[in-house]
Wavefront OBJ file of the C-alpha trace (Angstrom):
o trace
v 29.043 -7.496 -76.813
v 28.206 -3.845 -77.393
v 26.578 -3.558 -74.140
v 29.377 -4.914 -72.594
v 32.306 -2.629 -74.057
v 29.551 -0.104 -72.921
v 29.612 -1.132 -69.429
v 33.196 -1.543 -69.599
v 33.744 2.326 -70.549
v 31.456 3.339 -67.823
v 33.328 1.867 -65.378
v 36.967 2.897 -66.420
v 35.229 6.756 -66.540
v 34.281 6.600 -62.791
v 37.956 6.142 -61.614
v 39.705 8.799 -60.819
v 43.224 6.912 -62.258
v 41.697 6.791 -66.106
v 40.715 10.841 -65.599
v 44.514 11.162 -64.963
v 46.066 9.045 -67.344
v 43.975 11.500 -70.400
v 45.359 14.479 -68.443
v 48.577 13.932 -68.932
v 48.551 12.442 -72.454
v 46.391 15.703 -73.461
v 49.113 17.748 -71.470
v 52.225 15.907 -72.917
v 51.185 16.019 -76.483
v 50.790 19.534 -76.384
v 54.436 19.934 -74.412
v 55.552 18.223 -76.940
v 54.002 20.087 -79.612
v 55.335 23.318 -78.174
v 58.787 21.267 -77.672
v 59.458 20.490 -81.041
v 59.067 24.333 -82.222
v 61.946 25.433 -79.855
v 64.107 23.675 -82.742
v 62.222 23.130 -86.009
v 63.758 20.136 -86.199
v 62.320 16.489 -86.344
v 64.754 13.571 -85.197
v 64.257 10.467 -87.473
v 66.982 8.768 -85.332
v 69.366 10.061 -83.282
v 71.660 10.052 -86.870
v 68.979 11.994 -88.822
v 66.965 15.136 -88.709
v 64.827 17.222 -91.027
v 63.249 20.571 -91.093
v 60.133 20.598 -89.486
v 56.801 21.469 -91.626
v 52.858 21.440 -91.743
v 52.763 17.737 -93.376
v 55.815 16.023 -91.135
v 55.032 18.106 -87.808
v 52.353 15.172 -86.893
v 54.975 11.939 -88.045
v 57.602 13.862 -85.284
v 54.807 15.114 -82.417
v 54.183 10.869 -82.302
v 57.923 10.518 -82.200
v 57.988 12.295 -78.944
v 54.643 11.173 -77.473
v 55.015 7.749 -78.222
v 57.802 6.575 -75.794
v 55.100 7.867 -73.519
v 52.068 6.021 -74.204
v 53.811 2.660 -75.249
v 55.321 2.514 -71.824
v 53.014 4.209 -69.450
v 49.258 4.680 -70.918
v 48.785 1.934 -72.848
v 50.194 -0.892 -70.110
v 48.310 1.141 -67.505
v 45.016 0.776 -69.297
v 45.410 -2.476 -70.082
v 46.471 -3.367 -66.314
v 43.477 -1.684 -64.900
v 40.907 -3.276 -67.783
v 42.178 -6.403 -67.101
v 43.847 -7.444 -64.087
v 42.066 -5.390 -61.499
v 38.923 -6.401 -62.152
v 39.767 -10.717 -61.741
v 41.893 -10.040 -58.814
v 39.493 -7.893 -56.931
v 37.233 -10.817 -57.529
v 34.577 -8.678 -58.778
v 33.755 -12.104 -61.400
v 32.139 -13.940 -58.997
v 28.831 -12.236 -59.178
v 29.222 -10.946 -63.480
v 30.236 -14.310 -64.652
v 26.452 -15.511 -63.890
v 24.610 -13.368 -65.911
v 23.903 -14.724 -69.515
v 27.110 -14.213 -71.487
v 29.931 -16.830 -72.529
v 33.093 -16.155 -70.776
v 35.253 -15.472 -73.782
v 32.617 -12.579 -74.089
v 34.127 -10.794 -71.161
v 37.469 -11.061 -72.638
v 36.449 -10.017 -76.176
v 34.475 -6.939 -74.679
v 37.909 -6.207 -72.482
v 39.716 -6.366 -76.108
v 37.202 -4.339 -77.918
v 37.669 -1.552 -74.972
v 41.323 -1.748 -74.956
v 41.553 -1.178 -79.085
v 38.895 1.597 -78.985
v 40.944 3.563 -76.503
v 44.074 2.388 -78.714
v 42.021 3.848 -81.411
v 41.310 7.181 -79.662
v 44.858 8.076 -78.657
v 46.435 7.362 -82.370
v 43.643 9.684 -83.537
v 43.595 12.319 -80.678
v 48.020 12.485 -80.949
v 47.260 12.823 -84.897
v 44.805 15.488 -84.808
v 46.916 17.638 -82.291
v 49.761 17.015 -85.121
v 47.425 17.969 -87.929
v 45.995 21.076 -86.682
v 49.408 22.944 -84.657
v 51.307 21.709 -87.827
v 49.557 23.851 -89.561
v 49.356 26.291 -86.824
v 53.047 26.521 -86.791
v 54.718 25.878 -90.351
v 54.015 26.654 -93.903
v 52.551 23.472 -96.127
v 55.954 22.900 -98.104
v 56.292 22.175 -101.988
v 57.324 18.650 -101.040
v 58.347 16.075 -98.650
v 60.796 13.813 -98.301
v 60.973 10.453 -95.977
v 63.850 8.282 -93.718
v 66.543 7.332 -95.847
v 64.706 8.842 -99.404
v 65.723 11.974 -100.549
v 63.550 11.849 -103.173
v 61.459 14.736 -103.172
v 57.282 13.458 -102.920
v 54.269 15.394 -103.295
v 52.364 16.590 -99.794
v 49.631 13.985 -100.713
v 52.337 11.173 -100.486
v 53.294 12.921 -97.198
v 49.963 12.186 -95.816
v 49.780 8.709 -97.389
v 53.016 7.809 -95.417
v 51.304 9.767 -91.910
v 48.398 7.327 -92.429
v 51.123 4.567 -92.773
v 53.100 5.642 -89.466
v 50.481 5.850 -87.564
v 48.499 2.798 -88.169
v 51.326 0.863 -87.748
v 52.184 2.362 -84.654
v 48.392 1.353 -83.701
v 49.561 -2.382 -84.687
v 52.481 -2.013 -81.893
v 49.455 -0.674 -79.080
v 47.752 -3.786 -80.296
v 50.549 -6.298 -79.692
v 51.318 -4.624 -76.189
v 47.759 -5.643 -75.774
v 47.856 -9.085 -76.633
v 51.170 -9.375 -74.367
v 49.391 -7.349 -71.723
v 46.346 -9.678 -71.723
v 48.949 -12.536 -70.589
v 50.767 -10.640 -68.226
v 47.585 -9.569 -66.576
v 46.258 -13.138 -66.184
v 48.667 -14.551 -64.917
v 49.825 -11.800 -62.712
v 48.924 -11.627 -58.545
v 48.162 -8.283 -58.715
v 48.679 -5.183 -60.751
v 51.931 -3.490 -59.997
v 53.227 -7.242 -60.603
v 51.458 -7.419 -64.303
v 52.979 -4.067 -65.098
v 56.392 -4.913 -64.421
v 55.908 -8.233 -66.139
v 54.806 -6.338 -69.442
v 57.840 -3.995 -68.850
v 60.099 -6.864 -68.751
v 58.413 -8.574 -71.703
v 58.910 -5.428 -73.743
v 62.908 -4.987 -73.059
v 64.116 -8.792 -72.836
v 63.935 -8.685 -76.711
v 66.415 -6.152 -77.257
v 68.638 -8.760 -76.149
v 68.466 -10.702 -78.903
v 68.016 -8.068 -82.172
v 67.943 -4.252 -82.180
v 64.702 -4.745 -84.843
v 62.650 -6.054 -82.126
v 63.220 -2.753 -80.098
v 59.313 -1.457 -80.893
v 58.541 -0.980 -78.099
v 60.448 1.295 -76.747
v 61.255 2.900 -79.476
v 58.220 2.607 -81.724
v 58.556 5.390 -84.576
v 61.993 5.300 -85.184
v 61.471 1.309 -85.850
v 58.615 2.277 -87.833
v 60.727 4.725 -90.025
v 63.060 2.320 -90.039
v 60.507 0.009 -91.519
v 58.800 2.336 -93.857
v 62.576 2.722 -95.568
v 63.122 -0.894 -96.369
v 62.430 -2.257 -99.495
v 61.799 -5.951 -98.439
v 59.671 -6.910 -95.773
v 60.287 -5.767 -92.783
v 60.831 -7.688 -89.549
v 58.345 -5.624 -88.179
v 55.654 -6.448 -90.429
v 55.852 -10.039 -89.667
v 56.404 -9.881 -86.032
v 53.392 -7.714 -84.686
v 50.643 -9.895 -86.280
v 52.392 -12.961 -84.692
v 52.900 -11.349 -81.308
v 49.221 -10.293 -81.656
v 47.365 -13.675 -82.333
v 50.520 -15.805 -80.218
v 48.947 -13.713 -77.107
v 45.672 -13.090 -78.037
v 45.578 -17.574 -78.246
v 47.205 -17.628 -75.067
v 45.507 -15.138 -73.152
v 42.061 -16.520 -73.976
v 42.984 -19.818 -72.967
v 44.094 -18.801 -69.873
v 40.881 -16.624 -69.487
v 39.045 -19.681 -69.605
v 40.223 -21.996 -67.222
v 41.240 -18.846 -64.914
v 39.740 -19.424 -61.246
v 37.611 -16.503 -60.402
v 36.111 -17.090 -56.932
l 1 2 3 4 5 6 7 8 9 10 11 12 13 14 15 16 17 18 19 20 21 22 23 24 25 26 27 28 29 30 31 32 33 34 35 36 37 38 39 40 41 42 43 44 45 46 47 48 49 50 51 52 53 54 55 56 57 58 59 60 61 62 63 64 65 66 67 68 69 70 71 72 73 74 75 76 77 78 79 80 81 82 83 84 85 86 87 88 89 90 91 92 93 94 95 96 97 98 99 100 101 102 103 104 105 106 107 108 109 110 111 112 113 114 115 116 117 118 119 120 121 122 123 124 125 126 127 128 129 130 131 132 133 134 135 136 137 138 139 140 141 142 143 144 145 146 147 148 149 150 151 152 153 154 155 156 157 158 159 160 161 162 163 164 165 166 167 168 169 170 171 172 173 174 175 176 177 178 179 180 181 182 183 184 185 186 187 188 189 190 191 192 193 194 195 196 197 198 199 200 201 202 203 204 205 206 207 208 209 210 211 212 213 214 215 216 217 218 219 220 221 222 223 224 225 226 227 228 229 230 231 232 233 234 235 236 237 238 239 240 241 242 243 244 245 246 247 248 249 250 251 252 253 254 255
């Protein structure tokens, strides 16, 4: 398995699409960055705002990057791990060396949440170190819809909850991606499949908007007391697809 996530990397670093795609999420994250100083504000929702500072700058810098990666990094990584690769019918000659055929798909998976992995920790890091850069650590912090005031150790506590939970929404778009891709003739096709699959459903509850608007359901989330749709719906979207898309991967046609 490690060899093949290995391979798997090496081949997604020789095209010239993946050298891109890091170019202009290192370039938009620092936009961004510079973006949010103009105002020294960070925008919650479009309803609330609060000063910016050394501990929040990082939960607002994924505010503004996110919209970005949920909708064009992320699906375009998983499109060209994924779907390229079965319908260039480049299968026919891998699929006889000695591995099972889920193998492929787990090794696909394992790239996909490594480079999920990567991005939540690169976008962090940029937040961490210009937050400090740019503001003062404050006395305290205070979160969505709490005015209570918290220490700055809380503050990172809740950055570590924002952003693994906006990891758990990459992970879902996975899962659904790994369908889309499947089943999909060709790539453009996949991608516009995982587009609809991410706005159709809006239509039926604002709370299952995460995907394209991932932090603000997050802070959403964080606020609530009870559990939160949110918490209940990502693990389900992720094993729903990841069941599907692996039984689809095995009785997909290759030649």
């Amino acid at each position: 398995m490690k060899h093949l996530i290995a391979s798997e990397f090496e081949r997604l670093w020789r095209m010239r699409m993946i050298k891109i795609l890091l170019l202009l999420l290192i370039g938009i994250s620092f936009f961004s960055a510079h973006f949010l100083t103009w105002f020294d504000l960070g925008l919650y929702t479009a309803d609330s705002e609060t000063p910016l500072n050394a501990v929040n700058f990082p939960w607002f810098l994924l505010r503004e990057v996110s919209f970005f990666v949920t909708l064009v990094i992320m699906p375009l990584f998983c499109v060209i791990v994924l779907n390229a690769p079965i319908k260039a019918k480049t299968y026919n000659l891998v699929l006889y060396r000695p591995f099972h055929r889920l193998e492929f798909l787990l090794s696909k998976w394992g790239t996909l949440l490594l480079i999920a992995v990567f991005i939540t920790a690169f976008i962090w890091l940029i937040g961490v170190v210009l937050g400090f850069f740019f503001y003062q650590v404050p006395d305290y912090v205070t979160f969505y819809g709490d005015l209570t005031r918290y220490s700055v150790l809380n503050g990172y506590i809740y950055s570590a909850k924002l952003y693994f939970l906006f990891w758990a929404v990459m992970v879902a778009g996975i899962a659904i991606a790994s369908v889309m891709s499947i089943l999909a003739p060709n790539p453009i096709i996949a991608y516009f499949l995982l587009m609809i699959a991410y706005v159709v459903p809006i239509y039926f509850s604002n709370e299952l908007s995460f995907f394209l608007m991932p932090t603000q359901s997050i802070f959403i989330s964080l606020s609530e007391s009870n559990m939160p749709l949110l918490y209940m719906v990502l693990p389900l979207i992720a094993l729903l697809g990841g069941g599907i898309s692996s039984l689809l991967w095995v009785r997909q046609d290759f030649k």
